[in-house]
C-alpha positions as MATLAB code, in Angstrom:
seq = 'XXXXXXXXXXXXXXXXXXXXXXXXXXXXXXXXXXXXXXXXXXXXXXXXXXXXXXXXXXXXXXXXXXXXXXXXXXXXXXXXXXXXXXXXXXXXXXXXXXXXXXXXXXXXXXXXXXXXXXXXXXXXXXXXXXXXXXXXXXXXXXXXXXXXXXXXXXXXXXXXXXXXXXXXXXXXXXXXXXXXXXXXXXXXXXXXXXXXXXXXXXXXXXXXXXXXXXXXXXXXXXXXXXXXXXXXXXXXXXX';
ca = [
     -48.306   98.697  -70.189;
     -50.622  101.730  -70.564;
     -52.580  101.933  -73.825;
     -53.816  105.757  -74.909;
     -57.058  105.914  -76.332;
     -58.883  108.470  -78.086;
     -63.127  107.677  -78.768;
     -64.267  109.324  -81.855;
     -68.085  108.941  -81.898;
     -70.989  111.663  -82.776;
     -73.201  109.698  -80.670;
     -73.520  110.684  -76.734;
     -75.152  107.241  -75.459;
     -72.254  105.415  -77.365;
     -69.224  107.190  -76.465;
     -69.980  107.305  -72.978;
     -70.310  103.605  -73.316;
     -66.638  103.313  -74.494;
     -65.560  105.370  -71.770;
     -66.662  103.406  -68.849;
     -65.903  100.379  -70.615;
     -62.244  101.953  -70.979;
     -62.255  102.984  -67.103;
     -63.402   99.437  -66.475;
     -59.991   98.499  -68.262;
     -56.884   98.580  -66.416;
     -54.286   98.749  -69.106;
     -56.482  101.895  -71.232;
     -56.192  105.437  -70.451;
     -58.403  107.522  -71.804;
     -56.466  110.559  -72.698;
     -59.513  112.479  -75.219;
     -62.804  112.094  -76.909;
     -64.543  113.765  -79.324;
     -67.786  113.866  -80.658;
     -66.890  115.999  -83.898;
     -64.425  113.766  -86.472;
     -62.717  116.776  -88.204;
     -61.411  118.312  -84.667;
     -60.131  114.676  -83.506;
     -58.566  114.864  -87.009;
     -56.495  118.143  -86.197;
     -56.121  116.325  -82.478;
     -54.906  112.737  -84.086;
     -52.501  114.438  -86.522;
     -50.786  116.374  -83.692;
     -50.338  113.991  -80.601;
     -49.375  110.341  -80.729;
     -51.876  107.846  -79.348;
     -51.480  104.034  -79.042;
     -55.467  103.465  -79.604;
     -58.839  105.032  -82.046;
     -62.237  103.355  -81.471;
     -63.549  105.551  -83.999;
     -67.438  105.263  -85.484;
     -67.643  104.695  -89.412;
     -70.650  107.196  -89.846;
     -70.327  110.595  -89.326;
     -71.309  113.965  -90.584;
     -68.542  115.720  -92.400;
     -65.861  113.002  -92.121;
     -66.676  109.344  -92.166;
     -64.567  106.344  -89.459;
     -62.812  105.589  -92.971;
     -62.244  108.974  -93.862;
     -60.933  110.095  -90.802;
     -58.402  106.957  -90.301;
     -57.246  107.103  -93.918;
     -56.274  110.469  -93.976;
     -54.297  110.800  -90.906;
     -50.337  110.901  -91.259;
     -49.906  107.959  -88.909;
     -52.578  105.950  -87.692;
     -52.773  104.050  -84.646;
     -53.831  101.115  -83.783;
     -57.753  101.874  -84.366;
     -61.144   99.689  -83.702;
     -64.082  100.768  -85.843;
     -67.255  101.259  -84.070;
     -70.558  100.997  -85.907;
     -74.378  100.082  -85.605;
     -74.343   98.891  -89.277;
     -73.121   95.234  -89.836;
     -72.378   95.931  -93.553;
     -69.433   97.776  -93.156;
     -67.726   95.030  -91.496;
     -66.202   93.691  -94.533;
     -64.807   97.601  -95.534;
     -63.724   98.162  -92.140;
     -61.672   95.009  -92.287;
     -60.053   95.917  -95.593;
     -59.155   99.415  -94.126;
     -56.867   97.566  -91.699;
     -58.877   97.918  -89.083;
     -57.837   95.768  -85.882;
     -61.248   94.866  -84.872;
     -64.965   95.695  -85.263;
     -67.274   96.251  -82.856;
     -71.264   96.174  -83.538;
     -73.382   99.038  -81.243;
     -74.841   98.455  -78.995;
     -71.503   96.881  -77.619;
     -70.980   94.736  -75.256;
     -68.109   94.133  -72.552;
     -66.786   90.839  -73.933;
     -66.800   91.809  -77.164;
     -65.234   95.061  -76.041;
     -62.510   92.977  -73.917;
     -61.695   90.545  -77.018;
     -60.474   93.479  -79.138;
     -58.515   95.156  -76.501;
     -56.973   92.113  -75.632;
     -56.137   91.895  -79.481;
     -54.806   95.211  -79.579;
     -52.743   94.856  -76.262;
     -51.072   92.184  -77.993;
     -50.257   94.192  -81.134;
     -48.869   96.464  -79.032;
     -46.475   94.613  -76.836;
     -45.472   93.039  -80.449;
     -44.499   96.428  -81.630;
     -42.732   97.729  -78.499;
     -40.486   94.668  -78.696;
     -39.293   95.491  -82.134;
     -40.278   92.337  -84.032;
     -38.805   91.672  -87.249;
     -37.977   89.310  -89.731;
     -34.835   87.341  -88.756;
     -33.765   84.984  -91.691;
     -34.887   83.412  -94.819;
     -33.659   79.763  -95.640;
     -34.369   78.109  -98.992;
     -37.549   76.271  -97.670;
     -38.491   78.498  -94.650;
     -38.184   81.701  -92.716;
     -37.829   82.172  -89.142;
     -40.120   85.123  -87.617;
     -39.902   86.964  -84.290;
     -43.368   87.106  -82.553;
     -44.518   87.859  -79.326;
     -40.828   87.785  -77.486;
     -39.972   83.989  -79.717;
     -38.482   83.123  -82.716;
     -40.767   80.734  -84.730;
     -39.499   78.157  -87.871;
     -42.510   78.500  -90.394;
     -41.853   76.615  -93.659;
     -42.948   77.647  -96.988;
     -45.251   74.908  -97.506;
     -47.130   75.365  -94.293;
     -48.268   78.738  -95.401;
     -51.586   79.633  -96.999;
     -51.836   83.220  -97.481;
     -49.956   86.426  -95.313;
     -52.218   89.514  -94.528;
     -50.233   93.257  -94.214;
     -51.991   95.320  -91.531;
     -50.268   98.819  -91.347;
     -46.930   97.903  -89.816;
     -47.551   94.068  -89.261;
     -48.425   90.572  -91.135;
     -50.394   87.978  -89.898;
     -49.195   84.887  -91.490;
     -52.147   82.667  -91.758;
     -51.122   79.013  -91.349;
     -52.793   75.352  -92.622;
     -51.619   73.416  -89.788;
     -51.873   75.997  -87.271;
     -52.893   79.265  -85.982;
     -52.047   82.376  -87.388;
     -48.512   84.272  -86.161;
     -48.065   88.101  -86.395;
     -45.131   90.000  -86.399;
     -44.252   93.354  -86.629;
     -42.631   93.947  -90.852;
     -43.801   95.457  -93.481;
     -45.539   92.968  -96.069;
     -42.843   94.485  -98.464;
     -40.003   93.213  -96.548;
     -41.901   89.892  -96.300;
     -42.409   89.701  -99.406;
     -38.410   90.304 -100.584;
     -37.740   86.800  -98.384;
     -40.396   85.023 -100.238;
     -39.667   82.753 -103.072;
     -41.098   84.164 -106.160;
     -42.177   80.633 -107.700;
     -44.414   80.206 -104.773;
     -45.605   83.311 -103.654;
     -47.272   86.397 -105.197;
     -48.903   89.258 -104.049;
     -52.504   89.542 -105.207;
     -53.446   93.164 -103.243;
     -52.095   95.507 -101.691;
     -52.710   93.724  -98.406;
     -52.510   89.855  -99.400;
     -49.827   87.656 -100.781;
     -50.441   84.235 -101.330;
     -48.801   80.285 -101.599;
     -49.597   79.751 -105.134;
     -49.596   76.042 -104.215;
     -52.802   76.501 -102.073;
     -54.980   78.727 -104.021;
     -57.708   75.800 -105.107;
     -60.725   77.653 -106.355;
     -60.779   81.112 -108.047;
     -64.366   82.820 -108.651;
     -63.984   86.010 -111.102;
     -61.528   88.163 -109.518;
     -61.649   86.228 -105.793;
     -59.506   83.173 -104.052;
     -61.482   80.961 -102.360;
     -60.225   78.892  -99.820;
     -62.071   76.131  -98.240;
     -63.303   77.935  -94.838;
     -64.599   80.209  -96.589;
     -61.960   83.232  -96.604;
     -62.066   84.969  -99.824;
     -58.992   87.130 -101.175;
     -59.742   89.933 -103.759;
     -57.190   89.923 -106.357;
     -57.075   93.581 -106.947;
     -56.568   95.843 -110.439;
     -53.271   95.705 -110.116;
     -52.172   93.023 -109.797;
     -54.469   90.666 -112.061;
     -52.361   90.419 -115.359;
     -49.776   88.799 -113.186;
     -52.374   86.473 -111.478;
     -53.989   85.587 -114.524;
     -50.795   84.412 -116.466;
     -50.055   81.866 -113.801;
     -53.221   80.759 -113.883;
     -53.386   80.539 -117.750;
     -49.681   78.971 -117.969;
     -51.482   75.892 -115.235;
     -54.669   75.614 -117.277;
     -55.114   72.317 -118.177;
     -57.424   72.891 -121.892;
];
């Protein structure tokens, strides 16, 4: 398959480095770049593109601006010489984050990544059925079993979910986490953010408004959904 890309980057030095990285790639086309963010706005909001390695600061429209903003996004890698943001960029639903100066394995890993997204959503994956103690998912042209009990948390990302497993590694698919969610049981499961749901029967340790699992991932329980977190918690408080 061919991948369309589109670099959005106010540095020179850095966006020509994306471009012969992309020309180095056989699957990416480069089909435009642009140095100013508000005219690869206009452009992004007006053709379709598969791809965005866009850079998170920018005069007049920030990476997280831009992507945020835009009617549809793409698939989209943010770009940046500050580590800090990696956290924010990751919460924006960004695929993957890359840290200037970049190199070509670390530029490889997250086109590899996106590839993959990619071929998930050209095949259509969806959901296929719910039983009473498991679901089956489609992913990357298979069906896969995954009981109940075998899962930890699920992570929405734009159009997909990464189900993120205890025994082992984590299976994406291409469904809204609202659909997910509606084949979940509601005893075990709740959603926590806008982007998280989680097994109820896993969450262990819970620091202000954060699950904490034991390697370390933390999952922000967010305004809106906190009353509901904090009654279950309160109705399995042992005084």
């Amino acid at each position: 398959m061919s991948i369309k890309c589109v670099i959005v980057d106010d540095e020179p030095l850095a966006l020509s480095v994306l471009e012969r990285y992309i020309s180095q790639t056989p699957f990416l086309e480069l089909v435009e770049k642009f140095t100013n963010p508000v005219k690869a706005y206009k452009y992004l909001n007006d053709n379709e593109i598969d791809l965005l390695f866009v850079d998170i600061q920018m005069p007049d429209l920030t990476g997280f601006e831009l992507v945020n903003n835009l009617k549809k996004k793409p698939v989209f890698i943010f770009t940046t010489a500050y580590s800090e943001y990696a956290l924010e960029g990751f919460k924006a639903d960004a695929l993957d984050y890359l840290l200037k100066p970049i190199d070509f394995p670390e530029f490889t890993k997250a086109v590899n990544k996106a590839k993959e997204w990619l071929e998930i959503r050209n095949e259509k994956n969806s959901l296929v059925e719910a039983g009473k103690d498991f679901l089956f998912i489609k992913s990357e042209y298979k069906i896969i079993r995954i009981n109940f009990n075998e899962i930890t948390y699920i992570q929405g990302m734009s159009e997909y979910v990464k189900i993120h497993l205890s025994n082992r590694k984590p299976i994406m698919s291409l469904i809204s986490l609202k659909s997910l969610e509606a084949q979940l049981p509601a005893s075990m499961f709740m959603r926590v953010h806008k982007s998280y749901i989680v097994n109820l029967q896993k969450v262990n340790t819970i620091e202000r408004n954060e699950i904490v699992y034991d390697d370390g991932t933390i999952i922000p329980v967010s305004q809106q959904y906190k009353t509901q977190f904090q009654e279950f918690v309160d109705n399995n408080f042992l005084l």
